[in-house]
C-alpha positions in Angstrom: 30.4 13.4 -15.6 29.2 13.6 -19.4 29.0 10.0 -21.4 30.5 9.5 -24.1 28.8 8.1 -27.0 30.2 5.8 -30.0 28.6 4.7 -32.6 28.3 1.2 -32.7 28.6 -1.2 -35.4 26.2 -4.2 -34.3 22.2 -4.3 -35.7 19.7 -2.2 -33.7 17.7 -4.3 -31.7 14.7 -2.0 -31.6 14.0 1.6 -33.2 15.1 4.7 -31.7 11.9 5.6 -31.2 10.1 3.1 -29.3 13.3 3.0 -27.1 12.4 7.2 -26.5 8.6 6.3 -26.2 10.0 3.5 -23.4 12.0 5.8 -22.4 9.4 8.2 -21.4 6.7 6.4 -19.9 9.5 5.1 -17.4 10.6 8.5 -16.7 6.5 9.1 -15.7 5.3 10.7 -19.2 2.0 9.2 -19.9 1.4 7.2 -16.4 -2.0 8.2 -14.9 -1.2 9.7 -11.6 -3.0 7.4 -8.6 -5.1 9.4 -6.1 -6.2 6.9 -3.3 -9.6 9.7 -2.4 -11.4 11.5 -5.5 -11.9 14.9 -3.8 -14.9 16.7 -5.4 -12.4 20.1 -6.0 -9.1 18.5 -6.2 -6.4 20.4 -8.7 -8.8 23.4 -9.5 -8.8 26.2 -6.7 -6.0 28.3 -5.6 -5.8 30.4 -2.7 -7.0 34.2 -2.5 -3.9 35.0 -0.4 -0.9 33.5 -2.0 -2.1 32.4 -4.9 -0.9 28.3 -3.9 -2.6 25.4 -4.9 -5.6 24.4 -2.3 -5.4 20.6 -1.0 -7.8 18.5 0.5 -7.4 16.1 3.5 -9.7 13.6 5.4 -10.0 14.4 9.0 -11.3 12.0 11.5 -11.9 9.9 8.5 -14.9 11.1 7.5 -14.7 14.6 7.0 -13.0 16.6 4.2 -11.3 20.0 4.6 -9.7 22.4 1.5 -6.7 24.7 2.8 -3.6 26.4 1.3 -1.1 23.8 0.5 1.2 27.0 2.1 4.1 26.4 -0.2 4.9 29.9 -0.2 5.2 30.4 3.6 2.0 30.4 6.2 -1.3 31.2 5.1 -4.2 33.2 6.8 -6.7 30.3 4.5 -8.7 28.6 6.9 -9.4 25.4 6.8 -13.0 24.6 5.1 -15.1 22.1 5.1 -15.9 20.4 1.6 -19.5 21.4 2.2 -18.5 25.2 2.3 -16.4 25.2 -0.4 -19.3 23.3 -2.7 -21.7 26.2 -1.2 -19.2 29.2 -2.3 -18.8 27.6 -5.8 -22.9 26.8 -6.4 -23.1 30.7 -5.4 -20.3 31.8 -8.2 -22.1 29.4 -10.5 -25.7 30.0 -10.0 -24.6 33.6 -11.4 -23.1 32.4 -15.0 -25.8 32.6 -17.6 -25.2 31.3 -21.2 -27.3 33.4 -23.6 -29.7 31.4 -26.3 -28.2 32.3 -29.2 -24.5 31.1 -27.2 -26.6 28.0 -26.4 -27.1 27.6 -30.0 -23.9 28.0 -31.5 -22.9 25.4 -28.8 -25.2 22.7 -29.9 -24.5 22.7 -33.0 -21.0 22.8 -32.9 -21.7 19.9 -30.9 -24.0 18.0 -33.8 -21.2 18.9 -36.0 -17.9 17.5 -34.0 -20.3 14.2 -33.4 -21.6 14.0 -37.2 -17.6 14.4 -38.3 -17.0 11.9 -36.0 -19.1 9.5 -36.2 -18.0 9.4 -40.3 -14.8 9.4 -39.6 -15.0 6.1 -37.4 -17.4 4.6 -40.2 -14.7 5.3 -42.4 -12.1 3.6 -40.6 -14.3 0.8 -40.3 -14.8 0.7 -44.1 -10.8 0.6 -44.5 -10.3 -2.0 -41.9 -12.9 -4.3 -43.0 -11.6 -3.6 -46.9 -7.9 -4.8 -45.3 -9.5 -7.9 -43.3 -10.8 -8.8 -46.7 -7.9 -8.7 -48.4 -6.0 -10.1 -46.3 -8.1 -13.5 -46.3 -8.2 -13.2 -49.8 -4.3 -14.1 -49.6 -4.7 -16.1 -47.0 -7.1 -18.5 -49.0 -4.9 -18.0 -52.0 -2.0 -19.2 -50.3 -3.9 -22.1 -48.8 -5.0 -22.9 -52.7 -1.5 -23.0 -53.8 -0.4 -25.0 -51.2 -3.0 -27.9 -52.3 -1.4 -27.4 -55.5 1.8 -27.8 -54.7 2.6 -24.4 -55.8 4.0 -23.5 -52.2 6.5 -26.0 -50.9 6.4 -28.2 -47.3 9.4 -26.2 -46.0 7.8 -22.9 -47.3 
């Protein structure tokens, strides 16, 4: 069954589009997703066979096995212990070299982002403090021309 929408003739209440951004963050959008364990590997292997998502579970509750999340149908993945799994990956790993020059290029790319950033938040500072001033500039103003009567009781 489609709505039907009028357009109303009272005052908005609030803007269209803080009612989209409340919109989406009760719909889920922007809500951290809660994990009750922080599994070392979570979210970043897939399986060999099928290529499915690999999950992690506590057995016993105190040991931690990876499988196939077998979403497509059964899986010949068997189950591994976390230890295993960090062994395989520290193999794969121990293999990846960055060369100097790479290195390099990294760093300072690096200096860079953090130099450009760290002027960027001093100039914000710089604007914000600039507002803060001008805004107690007014305030004292108004405070001044309400000892001289300037501004009235009921203003």
């Amino acid at each position: 069954m489609d709505a039907q929408r009028h357009k109303g003739t009272h005052e908005l209440i609030i803007s269209s589009e803080l009612f989209n951004r409340v919109q989406d963050v009760l719909n889920g959008h922007n809500r951290p997703k809660y994990r009750k364990h922080g599994f070392a590997f979570a979210g970043l292997l897939n399986c060999a066979h099928d290529n499915c998502m690999i999950a992690a579970e506590i057995k016993k509750q105190k040991y931690i096995y990876y499988h196939c999340t077998g979403y497509k149908g059964k899986c010949e993945l068997p189950y591994m212990r976390e230890e295993q799994v960090g062994e395989r990956l520290g193999q794969v790993l121990k293999d990846i070299h960055i060369p100097d020059d790479v290195l390099v290029q990294l760093q300072d790319s690096l200096t860079e982002v953090e130099r450009h950033s760290h002027s960027e938040k001093k100039a914000q500072q710089e604007k914000l403090q600039q507002r803060l001033t001008a805004v107690r500039s007014r305030i004292d103003q108004a405070y001044m021309d309400k000892l001289d009567s300037k501004i009235s009781e009921d203003f």
